[in-house]
C-alpha positions as MATLAB code, in Angstrom:
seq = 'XXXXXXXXXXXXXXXXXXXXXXXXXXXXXXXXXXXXXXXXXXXXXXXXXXXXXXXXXXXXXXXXXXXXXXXXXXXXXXXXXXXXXXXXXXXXXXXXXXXXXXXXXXXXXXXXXXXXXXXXXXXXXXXXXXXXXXXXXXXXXXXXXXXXXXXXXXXXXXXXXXXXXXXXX';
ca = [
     117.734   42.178   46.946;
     120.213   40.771   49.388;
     119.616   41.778   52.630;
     122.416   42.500   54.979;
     121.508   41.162   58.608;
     123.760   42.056   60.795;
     123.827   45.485   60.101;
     122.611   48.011   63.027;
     119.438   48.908   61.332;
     116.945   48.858   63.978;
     117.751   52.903   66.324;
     120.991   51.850   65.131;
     121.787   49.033   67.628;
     119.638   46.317   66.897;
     120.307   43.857   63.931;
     118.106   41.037   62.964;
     120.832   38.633   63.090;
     120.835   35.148   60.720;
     118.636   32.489   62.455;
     115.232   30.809   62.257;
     112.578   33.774   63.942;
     110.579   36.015   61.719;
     109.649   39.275   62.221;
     106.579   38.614   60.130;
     104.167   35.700   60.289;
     101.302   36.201   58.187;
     101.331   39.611   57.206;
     101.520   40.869   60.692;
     105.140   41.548   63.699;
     105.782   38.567   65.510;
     105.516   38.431   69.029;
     108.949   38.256   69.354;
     109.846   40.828   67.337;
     107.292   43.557   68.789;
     108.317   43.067   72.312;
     112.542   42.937   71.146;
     111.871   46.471   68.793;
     109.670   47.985   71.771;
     112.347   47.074   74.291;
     115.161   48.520   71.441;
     112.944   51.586   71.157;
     112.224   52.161   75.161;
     116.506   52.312   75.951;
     117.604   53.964   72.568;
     114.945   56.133   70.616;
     115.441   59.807   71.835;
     112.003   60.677   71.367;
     110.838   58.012   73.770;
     112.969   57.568   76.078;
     112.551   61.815   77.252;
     108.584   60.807   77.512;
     108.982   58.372   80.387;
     112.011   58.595   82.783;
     111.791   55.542   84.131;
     113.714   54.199   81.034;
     116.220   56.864   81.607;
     119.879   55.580   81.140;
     118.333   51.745   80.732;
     120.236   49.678   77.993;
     119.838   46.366   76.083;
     122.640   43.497   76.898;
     124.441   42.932   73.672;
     123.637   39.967   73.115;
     120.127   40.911   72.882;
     120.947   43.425   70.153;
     120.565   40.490   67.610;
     116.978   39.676   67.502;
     117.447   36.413   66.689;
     119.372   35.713   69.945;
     116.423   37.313   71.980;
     113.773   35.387   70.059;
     115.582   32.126   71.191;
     115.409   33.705   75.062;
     111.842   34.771   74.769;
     110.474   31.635   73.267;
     112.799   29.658   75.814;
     111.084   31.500   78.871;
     107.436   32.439   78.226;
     105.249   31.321   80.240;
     103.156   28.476   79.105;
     100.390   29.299   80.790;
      98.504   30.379   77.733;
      98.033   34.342   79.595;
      99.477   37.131   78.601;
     102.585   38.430   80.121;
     105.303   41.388   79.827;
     108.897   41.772   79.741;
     110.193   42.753   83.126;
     114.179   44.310   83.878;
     113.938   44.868   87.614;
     111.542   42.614   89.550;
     114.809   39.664   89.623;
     116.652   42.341   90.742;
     115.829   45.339   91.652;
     116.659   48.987   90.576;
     118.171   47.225   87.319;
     118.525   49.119   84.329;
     119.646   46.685   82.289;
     117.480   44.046   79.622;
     119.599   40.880   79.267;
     119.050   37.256   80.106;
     119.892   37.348   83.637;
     118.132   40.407   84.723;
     114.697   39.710   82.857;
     111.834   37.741   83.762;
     108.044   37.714   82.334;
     105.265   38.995   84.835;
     101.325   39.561   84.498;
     100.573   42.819   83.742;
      99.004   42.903   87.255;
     102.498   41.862   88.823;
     104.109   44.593   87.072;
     102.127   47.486   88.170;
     102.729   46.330   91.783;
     105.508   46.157   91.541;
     106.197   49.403   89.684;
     103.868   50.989   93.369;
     105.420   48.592   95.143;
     107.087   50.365   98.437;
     109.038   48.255  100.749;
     110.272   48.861  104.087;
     111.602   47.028  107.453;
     109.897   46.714  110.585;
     110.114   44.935  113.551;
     106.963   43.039  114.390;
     104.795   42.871  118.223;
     106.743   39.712  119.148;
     110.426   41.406  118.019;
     110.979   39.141  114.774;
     112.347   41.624  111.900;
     109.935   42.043  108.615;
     111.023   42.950  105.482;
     107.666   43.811  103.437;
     108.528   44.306   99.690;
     105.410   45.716   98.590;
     103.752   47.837  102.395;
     100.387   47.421  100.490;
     100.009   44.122  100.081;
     101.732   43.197  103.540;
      99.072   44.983  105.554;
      96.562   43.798  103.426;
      97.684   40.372  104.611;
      98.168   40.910  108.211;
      95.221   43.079  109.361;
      97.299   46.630  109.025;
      96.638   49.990  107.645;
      99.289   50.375  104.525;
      98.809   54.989  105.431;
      99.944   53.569  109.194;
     102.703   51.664  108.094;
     103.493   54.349  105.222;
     103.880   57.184  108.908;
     105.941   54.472  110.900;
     108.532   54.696  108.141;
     108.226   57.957  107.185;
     108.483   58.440  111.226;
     105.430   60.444  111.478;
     104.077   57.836  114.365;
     106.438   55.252  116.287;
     104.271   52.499  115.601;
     101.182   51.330  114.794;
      99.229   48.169  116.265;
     103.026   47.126  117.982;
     104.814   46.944  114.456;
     107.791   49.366  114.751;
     110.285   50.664  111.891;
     113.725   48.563  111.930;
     116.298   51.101  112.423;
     118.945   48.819  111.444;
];
């Protein structure tokens, strides 16, 4: 049986597209393929996308539709570190709700939860120099702070706390 493989078969966007990457190696998904079809299924199943939000109104690039074109990008930018690692859309650049070369990066599972709690803010620090902390955990963590004081100097439910102040501008 011929196979036709650019046709839309895959939540009726993605193709496989003509190329050298499986979807199979040894009776078992590829890596590529599993994180291209979960990506496919997070922006375009119905089912899943009502179950988490977050993917809400997200889309795949359509370039990335073909498999074969996101194989090539995924086996071009994993890391060779030997860990494992998951697709990110909006760590590069943030609030992005789109999967496509120039948006997507690969982070540690422990990178992507902070960043998915991550809470940023602006302050002005004890000697006047303006702060921007991406993630007000972490920064107090590094600098001797409490993250719940930070959390009311933004919030404006104190006006400052050990001399760091919120940057109104």
């Amino acid at each position: 049986m011929v196979r036709d493989t650019l046709k839309r078969t895959y939540c009726g966007i993605g193709f496989l597209g003509n190329g050298d990457y499986a979807t199979e190696a040894e009776g078992k998904a590829t890596k590529e393929y599993v994180v291209w079809a979960r990506m496919i299924d997070r922006c375009y199943r119905k089912n899943r996308t009502h179950k988490n939000k977050s993917y809400h109104d997200c889309t795949v690039c359509d370039e990335w539709h073909n498999f074969q074109v996101f194989a090539k990008w995924y086996n071009d930018n994993y890391p060779i570190s030997g860990g494992r690692y998951q697709i990110d859309k909006d760590i590069k650049v943030s609030g992005n709700r789109v999967y496509g070369p120039e948006f997507c990066t690969f982070v540690s599972g422990q990178e992507n939860i902070e960043a998915a709690c991550a809470r940023s803010g602006s302050f002005i620090s004890p000697s006047g120099e303006v702060v921007y902390a991406y993630n007000i955990a972490k920064f107090a963590l590094e600098n001797g702070l409490s993250n719940i004081c930070l959390y009311n100097v933004l919030n404006g439910k104190s006006k400052s706390h050990k001399g760091w102040v919120k940057n109104e501008l």
